[in-house]
TIRO-2110 file (N, C-alpha, C; in Angstrom, 1 decimal):
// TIRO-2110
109.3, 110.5, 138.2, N, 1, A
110.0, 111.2, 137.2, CA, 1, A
109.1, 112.4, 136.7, C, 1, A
109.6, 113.8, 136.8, N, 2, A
108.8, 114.6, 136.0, CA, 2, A
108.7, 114.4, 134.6, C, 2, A
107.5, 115.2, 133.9, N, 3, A
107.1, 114.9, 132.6, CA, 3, A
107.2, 116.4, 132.3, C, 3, A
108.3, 116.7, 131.6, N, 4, A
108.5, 117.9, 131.0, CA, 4, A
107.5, 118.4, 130.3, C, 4, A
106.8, 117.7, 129.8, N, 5, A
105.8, 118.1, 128.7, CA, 5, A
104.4, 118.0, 128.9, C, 5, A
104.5, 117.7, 130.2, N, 6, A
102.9, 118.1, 131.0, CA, 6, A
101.8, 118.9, 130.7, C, 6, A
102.0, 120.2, 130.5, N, 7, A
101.2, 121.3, 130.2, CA, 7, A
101.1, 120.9, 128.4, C, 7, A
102.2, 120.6, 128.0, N, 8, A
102.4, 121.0, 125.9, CA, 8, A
101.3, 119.8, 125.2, C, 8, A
101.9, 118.8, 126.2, N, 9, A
101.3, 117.5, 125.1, CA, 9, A
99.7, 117.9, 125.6, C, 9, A
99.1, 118.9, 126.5, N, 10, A
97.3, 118.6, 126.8, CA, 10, A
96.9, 119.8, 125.8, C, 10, A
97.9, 120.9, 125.3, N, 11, A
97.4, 122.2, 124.7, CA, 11, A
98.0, 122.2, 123.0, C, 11, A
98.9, 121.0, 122.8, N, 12, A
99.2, 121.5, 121.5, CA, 12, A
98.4, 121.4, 120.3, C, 12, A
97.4, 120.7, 119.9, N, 13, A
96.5, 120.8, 119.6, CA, 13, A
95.8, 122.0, 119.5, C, 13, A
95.1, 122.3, 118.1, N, 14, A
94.1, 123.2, 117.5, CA, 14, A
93.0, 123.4, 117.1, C, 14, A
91.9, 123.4, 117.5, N, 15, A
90.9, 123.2, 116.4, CA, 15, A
90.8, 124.2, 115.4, C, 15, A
90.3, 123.6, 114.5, N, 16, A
90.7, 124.5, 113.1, CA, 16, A
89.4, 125.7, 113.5, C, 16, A
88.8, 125.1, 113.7, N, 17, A
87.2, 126.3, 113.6, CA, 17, A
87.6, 127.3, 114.5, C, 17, A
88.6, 127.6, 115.0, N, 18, A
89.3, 128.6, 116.3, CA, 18, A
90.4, 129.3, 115.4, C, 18, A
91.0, 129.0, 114.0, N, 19, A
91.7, 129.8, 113.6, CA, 19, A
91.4, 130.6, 111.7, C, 19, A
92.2, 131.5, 111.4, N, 20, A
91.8, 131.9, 110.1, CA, 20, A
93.3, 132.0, 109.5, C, 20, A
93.0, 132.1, 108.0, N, 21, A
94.2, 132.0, 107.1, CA, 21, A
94.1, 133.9, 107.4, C, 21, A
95.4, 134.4, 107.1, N, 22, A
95.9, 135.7, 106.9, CA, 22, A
96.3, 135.9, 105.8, C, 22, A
96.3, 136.8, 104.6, N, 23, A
96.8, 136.9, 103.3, CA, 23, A
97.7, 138.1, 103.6, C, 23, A
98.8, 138.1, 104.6, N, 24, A
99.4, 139.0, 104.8, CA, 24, A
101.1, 138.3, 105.1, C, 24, A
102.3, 139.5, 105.3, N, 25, A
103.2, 138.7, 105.5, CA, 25, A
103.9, 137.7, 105.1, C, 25, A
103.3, 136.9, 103.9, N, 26, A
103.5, 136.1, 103.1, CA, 26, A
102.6, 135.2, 103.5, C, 26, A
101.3, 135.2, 104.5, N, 27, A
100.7, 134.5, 104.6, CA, 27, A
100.8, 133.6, 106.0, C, 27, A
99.6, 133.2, 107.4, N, 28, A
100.1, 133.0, 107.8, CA, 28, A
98.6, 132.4, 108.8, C, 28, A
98.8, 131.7, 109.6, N, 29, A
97.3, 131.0, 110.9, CA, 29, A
97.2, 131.8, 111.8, C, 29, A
96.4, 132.8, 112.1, N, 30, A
95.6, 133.1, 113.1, CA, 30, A
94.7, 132.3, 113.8, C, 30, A
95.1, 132.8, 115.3, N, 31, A
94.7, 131.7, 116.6, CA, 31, A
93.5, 132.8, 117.3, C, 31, A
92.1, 132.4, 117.5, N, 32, A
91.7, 133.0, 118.4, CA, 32, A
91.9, 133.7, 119.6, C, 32, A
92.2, 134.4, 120.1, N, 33, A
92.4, 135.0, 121.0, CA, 33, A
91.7, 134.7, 122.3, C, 33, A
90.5, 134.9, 122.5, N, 34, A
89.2, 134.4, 123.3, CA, 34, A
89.2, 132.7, 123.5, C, 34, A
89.7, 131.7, 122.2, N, 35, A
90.4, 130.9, 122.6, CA, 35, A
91.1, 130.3, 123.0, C, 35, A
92.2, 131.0, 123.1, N, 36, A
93.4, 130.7, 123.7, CA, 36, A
93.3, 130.7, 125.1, C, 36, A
92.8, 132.0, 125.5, N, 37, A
92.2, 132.1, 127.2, CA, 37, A
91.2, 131.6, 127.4, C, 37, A
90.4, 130.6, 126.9, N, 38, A
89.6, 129.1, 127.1, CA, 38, A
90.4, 128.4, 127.3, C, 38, A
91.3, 127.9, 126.6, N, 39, A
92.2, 126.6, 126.8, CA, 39, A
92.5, 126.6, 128.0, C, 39, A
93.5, 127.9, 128.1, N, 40, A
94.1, 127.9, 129.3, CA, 40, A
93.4, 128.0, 130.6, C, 40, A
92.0, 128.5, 130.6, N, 41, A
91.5, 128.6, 131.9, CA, 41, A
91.3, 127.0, 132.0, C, 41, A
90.9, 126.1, 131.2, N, 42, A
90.3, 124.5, 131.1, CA, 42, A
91.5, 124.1, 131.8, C, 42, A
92.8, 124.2, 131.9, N, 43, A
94.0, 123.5, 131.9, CA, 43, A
94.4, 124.5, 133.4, C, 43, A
94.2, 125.5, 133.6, N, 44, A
94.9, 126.1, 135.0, CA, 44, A
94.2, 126.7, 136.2, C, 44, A
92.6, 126.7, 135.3, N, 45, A
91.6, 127.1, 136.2, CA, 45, A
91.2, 129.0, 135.6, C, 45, A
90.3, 129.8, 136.7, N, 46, A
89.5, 131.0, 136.1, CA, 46, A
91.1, 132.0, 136.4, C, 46, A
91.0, 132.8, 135.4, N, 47, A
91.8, 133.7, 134.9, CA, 47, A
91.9, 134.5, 136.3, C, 47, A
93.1, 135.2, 136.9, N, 48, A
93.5, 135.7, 138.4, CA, 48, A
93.7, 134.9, 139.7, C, 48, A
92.7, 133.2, 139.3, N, 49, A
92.8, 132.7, 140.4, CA, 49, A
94.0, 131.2, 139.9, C, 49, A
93.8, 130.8, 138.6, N, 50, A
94.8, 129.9, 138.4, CA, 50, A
96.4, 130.2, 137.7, C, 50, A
95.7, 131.5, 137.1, N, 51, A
96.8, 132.2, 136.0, CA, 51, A
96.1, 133.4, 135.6, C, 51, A
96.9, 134.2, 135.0, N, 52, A
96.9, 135.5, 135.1, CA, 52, A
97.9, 136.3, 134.4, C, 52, A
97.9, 137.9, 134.0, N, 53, A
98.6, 138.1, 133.0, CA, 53, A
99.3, 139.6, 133.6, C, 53, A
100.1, 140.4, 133.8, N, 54, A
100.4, 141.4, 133.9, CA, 54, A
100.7, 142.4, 132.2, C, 54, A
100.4, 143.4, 132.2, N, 55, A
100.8, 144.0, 130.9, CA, 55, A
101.1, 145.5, 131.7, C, 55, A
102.5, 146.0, 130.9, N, 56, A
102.7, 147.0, 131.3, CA, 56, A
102.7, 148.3, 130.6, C, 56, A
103.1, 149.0, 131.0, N, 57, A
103.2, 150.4, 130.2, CA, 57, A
103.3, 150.5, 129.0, C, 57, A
102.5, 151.2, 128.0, N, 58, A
102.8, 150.7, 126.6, CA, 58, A
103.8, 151.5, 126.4, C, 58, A
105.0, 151.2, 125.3, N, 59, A
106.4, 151.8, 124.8, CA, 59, A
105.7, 152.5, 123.0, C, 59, A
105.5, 153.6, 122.6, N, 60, A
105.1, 154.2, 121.5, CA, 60, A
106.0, 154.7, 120.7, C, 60, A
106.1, 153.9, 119.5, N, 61, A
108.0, 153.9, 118.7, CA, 61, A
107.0, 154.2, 117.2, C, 61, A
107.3, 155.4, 116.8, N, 62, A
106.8, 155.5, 115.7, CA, 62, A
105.4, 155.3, 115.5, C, 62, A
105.4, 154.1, 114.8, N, 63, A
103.6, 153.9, 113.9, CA, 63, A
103.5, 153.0, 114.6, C, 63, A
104.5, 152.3, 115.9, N, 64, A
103.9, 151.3, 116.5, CA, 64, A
104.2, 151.4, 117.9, C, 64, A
102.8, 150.3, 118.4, N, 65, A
102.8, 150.4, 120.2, CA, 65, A
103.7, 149.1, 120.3, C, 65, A
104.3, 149.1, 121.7, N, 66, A
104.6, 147.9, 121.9, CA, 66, A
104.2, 148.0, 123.5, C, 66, A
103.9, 146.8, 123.7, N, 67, A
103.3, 146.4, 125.1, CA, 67, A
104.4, 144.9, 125.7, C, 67, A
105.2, 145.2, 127.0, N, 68, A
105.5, 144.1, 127.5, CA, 68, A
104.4, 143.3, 128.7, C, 68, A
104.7, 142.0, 128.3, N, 69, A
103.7, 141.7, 129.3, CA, 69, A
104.3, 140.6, 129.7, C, 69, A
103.7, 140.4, 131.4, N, 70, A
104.4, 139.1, 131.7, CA, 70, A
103.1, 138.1, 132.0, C, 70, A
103.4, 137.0, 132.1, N, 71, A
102.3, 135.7, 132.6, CA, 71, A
102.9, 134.5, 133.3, C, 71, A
101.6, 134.0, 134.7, N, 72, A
102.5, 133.4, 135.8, CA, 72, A
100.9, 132.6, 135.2, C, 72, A
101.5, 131.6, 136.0, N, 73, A
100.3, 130.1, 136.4, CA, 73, A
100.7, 129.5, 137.5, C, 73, A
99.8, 128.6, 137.9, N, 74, A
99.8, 128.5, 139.2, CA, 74, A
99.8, 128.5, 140.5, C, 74, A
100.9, 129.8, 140.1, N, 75, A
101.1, 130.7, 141.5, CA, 75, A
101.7, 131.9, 141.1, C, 75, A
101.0, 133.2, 141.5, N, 76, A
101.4, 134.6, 141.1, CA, 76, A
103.2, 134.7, 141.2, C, 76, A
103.8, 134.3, 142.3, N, 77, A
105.2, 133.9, 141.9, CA, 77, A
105.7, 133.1, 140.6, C, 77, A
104.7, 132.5, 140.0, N, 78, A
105.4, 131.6, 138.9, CA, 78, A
105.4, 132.2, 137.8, C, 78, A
105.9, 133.2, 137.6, N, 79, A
106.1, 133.6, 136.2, CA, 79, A
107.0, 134.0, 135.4, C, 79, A
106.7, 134.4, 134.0, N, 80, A
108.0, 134.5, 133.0, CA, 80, A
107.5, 135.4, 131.7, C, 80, A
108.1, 135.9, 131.6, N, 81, A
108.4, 137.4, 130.3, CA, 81, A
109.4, 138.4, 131.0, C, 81, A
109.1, 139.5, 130.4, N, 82, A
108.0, 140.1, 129.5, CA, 82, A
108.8, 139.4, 128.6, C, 82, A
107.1, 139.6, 127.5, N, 83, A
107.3, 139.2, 126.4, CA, 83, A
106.6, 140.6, 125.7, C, 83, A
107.4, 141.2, 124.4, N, 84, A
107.1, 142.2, 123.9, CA, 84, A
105.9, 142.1, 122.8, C, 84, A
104.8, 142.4, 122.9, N, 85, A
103.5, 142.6, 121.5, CA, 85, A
103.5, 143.8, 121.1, C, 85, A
103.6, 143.6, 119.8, N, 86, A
103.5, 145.3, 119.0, CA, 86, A
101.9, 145.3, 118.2, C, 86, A
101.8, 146.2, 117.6, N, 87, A
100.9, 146.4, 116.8, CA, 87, A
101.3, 147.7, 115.7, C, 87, A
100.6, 148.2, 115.0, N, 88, A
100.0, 149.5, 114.4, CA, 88, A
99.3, 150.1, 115.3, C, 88, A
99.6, 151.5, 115.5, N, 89, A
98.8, 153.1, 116.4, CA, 89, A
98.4, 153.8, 115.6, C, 89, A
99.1, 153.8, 114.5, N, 90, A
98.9, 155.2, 113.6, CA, 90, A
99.1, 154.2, 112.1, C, 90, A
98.6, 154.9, 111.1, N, 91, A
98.7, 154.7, 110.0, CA, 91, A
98.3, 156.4, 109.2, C, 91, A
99.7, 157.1, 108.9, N, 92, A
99.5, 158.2, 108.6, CA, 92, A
99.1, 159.0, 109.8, C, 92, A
97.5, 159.9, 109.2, N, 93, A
96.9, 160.5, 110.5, CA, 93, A
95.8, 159.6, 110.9, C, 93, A
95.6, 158.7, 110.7, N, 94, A
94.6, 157.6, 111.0, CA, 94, A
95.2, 157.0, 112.5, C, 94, A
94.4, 157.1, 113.5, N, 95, A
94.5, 156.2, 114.5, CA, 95, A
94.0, 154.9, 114.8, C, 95, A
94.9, 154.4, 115.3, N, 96, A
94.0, 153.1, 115.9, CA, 96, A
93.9, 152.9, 117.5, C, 96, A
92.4, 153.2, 118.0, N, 97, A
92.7, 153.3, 119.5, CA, 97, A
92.6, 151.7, 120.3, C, 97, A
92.8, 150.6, 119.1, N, 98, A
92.5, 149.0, 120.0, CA, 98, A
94.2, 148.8, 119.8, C, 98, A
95.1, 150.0, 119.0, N, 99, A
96.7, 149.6, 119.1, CA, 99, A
97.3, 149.0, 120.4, C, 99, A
96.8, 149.7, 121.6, N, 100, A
97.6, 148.5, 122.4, CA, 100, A
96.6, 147.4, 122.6, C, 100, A
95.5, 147.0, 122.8, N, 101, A
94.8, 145.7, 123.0, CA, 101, A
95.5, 144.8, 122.5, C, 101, A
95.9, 145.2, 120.7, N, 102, A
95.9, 144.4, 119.9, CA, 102, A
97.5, 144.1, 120.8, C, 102, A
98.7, 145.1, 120.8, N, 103, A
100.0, 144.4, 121.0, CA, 103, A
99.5, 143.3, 122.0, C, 103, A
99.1, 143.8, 123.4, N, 104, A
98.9, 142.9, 124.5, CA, 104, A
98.3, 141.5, 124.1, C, 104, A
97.5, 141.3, 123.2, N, 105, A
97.2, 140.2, 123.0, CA, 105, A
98.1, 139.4, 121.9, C, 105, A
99.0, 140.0, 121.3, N, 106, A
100.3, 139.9, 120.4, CA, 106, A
101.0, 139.1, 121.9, C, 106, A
101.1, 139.6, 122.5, N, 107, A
102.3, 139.2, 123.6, CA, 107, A
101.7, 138.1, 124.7, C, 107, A
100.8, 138.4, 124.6, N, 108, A
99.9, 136.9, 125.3, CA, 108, A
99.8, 136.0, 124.4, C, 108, A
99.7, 135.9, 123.5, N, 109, A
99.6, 134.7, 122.1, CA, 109, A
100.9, 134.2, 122.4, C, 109, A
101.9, 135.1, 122.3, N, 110, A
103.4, 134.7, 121.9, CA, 110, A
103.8, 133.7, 123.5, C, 110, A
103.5, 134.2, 124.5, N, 111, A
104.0, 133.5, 126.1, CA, 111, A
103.2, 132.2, 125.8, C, 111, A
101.9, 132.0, 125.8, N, 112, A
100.4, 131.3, 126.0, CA, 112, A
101.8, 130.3, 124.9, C, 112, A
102.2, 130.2, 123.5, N, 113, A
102.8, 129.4, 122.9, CA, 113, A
104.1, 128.8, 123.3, C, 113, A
104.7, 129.7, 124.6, N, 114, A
106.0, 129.0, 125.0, CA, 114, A
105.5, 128.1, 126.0, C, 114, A
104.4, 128.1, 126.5, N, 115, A
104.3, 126.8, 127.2, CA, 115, A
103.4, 125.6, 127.0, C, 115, A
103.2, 125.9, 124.6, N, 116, A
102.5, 124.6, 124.0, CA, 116, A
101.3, 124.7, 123.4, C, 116, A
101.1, 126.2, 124.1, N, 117, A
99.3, 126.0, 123.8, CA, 117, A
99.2, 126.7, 122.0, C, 117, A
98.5, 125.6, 121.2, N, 118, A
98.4, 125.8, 119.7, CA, 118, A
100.0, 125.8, 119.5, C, 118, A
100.5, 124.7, 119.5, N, 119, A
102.1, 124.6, 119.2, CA, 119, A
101.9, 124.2, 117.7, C, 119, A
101.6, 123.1, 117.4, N, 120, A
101.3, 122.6, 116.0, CA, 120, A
100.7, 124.1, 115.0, C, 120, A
100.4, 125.0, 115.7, N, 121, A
100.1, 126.4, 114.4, CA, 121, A
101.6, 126.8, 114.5, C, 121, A
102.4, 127.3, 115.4, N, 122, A
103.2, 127.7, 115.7, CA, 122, A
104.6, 127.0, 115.0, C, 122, A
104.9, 125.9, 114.7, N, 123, A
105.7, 124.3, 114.3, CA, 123, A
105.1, 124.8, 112.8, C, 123, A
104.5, 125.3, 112.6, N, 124, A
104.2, 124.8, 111.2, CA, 124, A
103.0, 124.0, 110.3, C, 124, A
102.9, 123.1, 110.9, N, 125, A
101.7, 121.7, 110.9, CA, 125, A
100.4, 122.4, 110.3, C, 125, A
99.7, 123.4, 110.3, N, 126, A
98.7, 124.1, 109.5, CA, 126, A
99.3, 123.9, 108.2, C, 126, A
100.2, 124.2, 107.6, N, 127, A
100.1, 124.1, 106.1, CA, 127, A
100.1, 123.2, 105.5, C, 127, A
99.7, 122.0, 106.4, N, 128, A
100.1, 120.4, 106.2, CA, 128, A
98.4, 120.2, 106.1, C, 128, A
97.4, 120.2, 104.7, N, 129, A
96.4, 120.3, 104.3, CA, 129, A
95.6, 118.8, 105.6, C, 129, A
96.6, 117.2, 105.2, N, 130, A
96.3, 116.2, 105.3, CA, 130, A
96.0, 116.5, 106.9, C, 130, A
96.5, 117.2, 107.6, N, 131, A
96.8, 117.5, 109.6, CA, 131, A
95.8, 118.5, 109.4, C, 131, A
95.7, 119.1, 109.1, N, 132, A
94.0, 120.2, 109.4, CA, 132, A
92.9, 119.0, 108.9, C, 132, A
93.0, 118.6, 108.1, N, 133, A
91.5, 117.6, 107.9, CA, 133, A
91.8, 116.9, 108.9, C, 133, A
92.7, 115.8, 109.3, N, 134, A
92.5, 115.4, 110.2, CA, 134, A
92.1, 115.9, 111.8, C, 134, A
92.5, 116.7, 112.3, N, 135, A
91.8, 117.7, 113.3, CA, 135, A
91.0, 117.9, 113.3, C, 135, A
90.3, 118.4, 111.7, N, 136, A
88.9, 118.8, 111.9, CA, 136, A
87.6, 117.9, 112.3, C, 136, A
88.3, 116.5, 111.6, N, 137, A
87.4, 115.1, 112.3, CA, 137, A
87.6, 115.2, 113.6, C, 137, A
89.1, 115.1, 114.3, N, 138, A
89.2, 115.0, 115.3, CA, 138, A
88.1, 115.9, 116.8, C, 138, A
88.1, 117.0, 116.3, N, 139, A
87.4, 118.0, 117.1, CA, 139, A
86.0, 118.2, 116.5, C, 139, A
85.6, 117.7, 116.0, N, 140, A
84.2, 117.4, 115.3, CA, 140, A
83.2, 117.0, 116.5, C, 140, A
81.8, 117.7, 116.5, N, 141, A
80.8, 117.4, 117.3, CA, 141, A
80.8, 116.6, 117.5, C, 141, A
80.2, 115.6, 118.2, N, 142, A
79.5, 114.3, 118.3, CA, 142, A
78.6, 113.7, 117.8, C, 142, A
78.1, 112.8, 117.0, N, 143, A
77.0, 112.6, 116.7, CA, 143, A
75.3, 113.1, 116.8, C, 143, A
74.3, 113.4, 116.6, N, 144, A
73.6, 113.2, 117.3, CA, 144, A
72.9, 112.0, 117.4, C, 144, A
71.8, 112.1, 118.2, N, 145, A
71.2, 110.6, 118.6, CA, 145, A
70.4, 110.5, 117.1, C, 145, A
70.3, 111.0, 116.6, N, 146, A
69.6, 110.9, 115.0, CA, 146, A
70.3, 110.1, 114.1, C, 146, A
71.5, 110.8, 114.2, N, 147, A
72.6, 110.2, 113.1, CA, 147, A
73.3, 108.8, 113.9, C, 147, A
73.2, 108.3, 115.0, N, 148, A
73.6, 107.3, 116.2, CA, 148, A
72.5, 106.3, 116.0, C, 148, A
71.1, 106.6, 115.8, N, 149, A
70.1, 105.7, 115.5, CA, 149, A
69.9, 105.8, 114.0, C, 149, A
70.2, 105.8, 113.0, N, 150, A
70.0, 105.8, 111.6, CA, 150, A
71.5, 104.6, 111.6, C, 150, A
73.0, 105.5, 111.9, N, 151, A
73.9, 104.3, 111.7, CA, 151, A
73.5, 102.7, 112.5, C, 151, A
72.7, 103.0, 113.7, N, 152, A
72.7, 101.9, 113.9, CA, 152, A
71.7, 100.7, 113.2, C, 152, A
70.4, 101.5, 112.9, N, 153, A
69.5, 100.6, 112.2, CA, 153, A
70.4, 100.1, 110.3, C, 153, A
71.8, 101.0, 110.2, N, 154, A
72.0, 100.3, 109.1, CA, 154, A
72.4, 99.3, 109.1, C, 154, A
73.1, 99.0, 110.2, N, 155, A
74.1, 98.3, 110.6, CA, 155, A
73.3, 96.6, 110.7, C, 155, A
71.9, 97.1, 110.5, N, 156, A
71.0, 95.8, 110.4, CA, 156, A
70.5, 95.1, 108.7, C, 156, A
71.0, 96.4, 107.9, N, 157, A
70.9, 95.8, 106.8, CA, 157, A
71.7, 94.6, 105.9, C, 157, A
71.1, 93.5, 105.5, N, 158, A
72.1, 92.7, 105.2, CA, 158, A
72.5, 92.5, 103.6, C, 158, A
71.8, 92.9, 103.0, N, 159, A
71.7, 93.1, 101.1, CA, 159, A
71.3, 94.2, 100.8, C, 159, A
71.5, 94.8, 99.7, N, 160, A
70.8, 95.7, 98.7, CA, 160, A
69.5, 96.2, 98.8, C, 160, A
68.8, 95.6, 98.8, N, 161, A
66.9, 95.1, 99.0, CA, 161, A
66.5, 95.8, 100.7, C, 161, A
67.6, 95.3, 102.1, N, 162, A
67.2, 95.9, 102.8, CA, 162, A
67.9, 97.5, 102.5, C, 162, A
68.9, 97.7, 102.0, N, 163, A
69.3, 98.9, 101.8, CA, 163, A
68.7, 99.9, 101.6, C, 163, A
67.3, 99.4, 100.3, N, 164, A
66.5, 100.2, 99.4, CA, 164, A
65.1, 100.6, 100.2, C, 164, A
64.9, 99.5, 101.3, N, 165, A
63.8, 99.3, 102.6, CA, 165, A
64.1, 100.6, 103.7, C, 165, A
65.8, 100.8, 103.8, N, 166, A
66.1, 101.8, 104.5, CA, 166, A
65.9, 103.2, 103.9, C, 166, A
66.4, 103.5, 103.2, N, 167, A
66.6, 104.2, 102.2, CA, 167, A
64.7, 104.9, 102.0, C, 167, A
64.1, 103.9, 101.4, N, 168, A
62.6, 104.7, 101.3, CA, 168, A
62.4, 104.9, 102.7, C, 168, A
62.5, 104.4, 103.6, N, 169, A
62.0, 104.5, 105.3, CA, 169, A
62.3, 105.6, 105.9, C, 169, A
63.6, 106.1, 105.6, N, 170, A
64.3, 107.3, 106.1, CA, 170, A
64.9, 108.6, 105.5, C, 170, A
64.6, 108.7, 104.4, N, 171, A
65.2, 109.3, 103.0, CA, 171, A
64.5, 110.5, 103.4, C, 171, A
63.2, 110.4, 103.9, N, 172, A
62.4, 112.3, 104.0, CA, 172, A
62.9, 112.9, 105.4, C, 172, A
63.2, 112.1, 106.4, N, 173, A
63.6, 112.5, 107.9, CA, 173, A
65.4, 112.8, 107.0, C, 173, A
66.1, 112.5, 106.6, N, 174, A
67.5, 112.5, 106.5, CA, 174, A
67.6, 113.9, 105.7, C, 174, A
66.1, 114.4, 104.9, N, 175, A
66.6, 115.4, 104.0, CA, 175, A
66.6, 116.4, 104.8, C, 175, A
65.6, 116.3, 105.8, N, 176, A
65.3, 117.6, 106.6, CA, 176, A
66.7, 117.8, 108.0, C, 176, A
67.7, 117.0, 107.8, N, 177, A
69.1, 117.3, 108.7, CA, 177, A
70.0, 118.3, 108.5, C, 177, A
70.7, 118.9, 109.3, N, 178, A
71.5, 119.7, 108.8, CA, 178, A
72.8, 118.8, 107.6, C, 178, A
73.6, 120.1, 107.3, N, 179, A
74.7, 119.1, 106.0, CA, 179, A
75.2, 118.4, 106.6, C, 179, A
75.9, 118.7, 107.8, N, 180, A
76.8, 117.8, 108.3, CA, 180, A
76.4, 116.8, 109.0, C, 180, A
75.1, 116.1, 109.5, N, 181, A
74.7, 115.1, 109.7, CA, 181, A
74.4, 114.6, 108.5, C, 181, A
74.1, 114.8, 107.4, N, 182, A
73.4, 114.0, 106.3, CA, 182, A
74.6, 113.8, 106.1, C, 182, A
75.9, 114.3, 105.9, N, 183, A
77.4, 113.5, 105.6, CA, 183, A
77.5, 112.6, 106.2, C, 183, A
77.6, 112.7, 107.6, N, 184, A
77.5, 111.8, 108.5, CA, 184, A
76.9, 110.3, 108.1, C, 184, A
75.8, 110.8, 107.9, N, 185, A
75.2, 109.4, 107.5, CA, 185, A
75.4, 108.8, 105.8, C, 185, A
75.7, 109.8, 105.2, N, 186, A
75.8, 109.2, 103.8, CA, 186, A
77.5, 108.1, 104.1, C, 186, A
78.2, 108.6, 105.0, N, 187, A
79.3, 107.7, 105.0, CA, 187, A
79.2, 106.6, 105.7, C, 187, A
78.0, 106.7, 106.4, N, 188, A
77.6, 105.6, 107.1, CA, 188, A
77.2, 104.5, 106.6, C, 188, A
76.2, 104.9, 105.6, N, 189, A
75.5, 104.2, 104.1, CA, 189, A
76.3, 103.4, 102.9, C, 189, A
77.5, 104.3, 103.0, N, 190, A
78.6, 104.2, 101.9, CA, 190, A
79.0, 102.8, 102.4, C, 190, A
79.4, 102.9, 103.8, N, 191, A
80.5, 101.8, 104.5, CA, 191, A
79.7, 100.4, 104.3, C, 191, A
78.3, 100.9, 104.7, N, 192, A
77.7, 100.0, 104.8, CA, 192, A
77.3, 99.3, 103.7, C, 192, A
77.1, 99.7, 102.3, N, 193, A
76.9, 99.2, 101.1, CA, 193, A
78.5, 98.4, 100.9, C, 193, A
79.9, 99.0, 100.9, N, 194, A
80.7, 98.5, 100.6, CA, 194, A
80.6, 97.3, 101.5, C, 194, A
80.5, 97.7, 102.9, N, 195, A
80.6, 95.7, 103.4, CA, 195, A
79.7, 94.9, 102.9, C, 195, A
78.5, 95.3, 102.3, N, 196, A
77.8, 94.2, 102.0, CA, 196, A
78.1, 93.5, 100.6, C, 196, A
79.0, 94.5, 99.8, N, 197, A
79.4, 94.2, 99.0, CA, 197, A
80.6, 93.4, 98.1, C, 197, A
81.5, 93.4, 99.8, N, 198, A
82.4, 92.4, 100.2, CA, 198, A
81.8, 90.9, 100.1, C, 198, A
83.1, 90.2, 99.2, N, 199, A
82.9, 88.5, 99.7, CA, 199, A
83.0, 88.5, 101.0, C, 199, A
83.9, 89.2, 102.1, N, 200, A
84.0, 88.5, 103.0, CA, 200, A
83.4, 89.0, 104.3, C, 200, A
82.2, 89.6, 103.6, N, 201, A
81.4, 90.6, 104.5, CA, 201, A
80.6, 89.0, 105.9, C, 201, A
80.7, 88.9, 106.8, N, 202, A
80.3, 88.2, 107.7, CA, 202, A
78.8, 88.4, 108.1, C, 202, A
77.8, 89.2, 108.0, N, 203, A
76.9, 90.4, 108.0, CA, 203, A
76.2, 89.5, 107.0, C, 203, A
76.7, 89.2, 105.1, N, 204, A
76.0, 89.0, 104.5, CA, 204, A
75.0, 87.5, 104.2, C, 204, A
73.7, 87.8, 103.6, N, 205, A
72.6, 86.4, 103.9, CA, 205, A
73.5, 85.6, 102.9, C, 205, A
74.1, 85.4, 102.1, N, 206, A
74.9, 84.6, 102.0, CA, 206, A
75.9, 83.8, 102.7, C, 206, A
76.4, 85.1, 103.0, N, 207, A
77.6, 83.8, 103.7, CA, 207, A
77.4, 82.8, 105.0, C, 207, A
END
């Protein structure tokens, strides 16, 4: 049985650290560009040999360019557009000479999304605060072995007293971490105080 949604369900997904808020238009998610053509090379292989983009002649309407462009994967036979990117050329007597770059990658963003990739910016789901935090955990580094060997030696404390044992032991090595490891571990600490703080902590010399 084909799975219609082969390509969507591996690309819809965002990391937040790849996009910015816009205070324009009433406001709105920008998606990396340089990103987007990461994804897709990860998922179809190097750009000309797995997929690939045609852009054509730019159309110059006023203050703005527009660029059609088409995009195949695959196989250079497999493709679909044009899809039209505009931009600003002119503003007054002011030029802008990245006006077509910018449509062309307007119109690559737009295709790149009909087949999933950063769908959830696209849907909406960014202005859902509770879905960007979670992402952000989601796509979050890895530990390092610092913060991997600190959670694990807590994970040996059984009371308060060892807590306070850990605590002086590793308190000067923990200050000199970057922020986001010392979060790391302060929630590690946290969890760990709360279990021990549990009646029905299994861990504790009581029970």
């Amino acid at each position: 049985m084909t799975d219609n949604l082969r390509i969507w369900s591996q690309v819809e997904k965002t990391n937040p650290s790849h996009t910015k808020k816009v205070n324009q238009r009433g406001g709105f998610t920008a998606i990396s560009a340089a990103y987007q053509i990461k994804r897709a090379t990860e998922v179809f292989g190097p750009i000309g040999e797995g997929w690939g983009y045609d852009a054509w002649s730019p159309i110059f309407q006023d203050a703005l360019v527009i660029v059609p462009v088409t995009l195949w994967h695959g196989d250079r036979a497999n493709t679909f557009g044009p899809m039209y990117g505009g931009a600003e050329w002119k503003n007054g007597t002011r030029l802008d000479s990245d006006g077509p770059k910018k449509a062309t990658t307007d119109a690559l963003t737009k295709l790149l999304s009909q087949l999933g990739f950063n769908a959830d910016v696209f849907e909406g789901r960014f202005d859902d605060s509770k879905y960007v935090a979670e992402l952000t955990e989601e796509f979050a580094a890895p530990p390092s072995v610092v913060v991997q060997t600190a959670t694990t030696s807590l994970s040996m404390c059984l009371d308060e007293a060892d807590l306070k044992e850990w605590s002086a032991a590793n308190g000067e090595m923990i200050g000199e971490l970057p922020e986001t490891e010392k979060n790391g571990i302060r929630k590690a600490y946290k969890a760990r105080q709360d279990a021990i703080k549990s009646s029905t902590n299994p861990f504790s010399k009581a029970a």
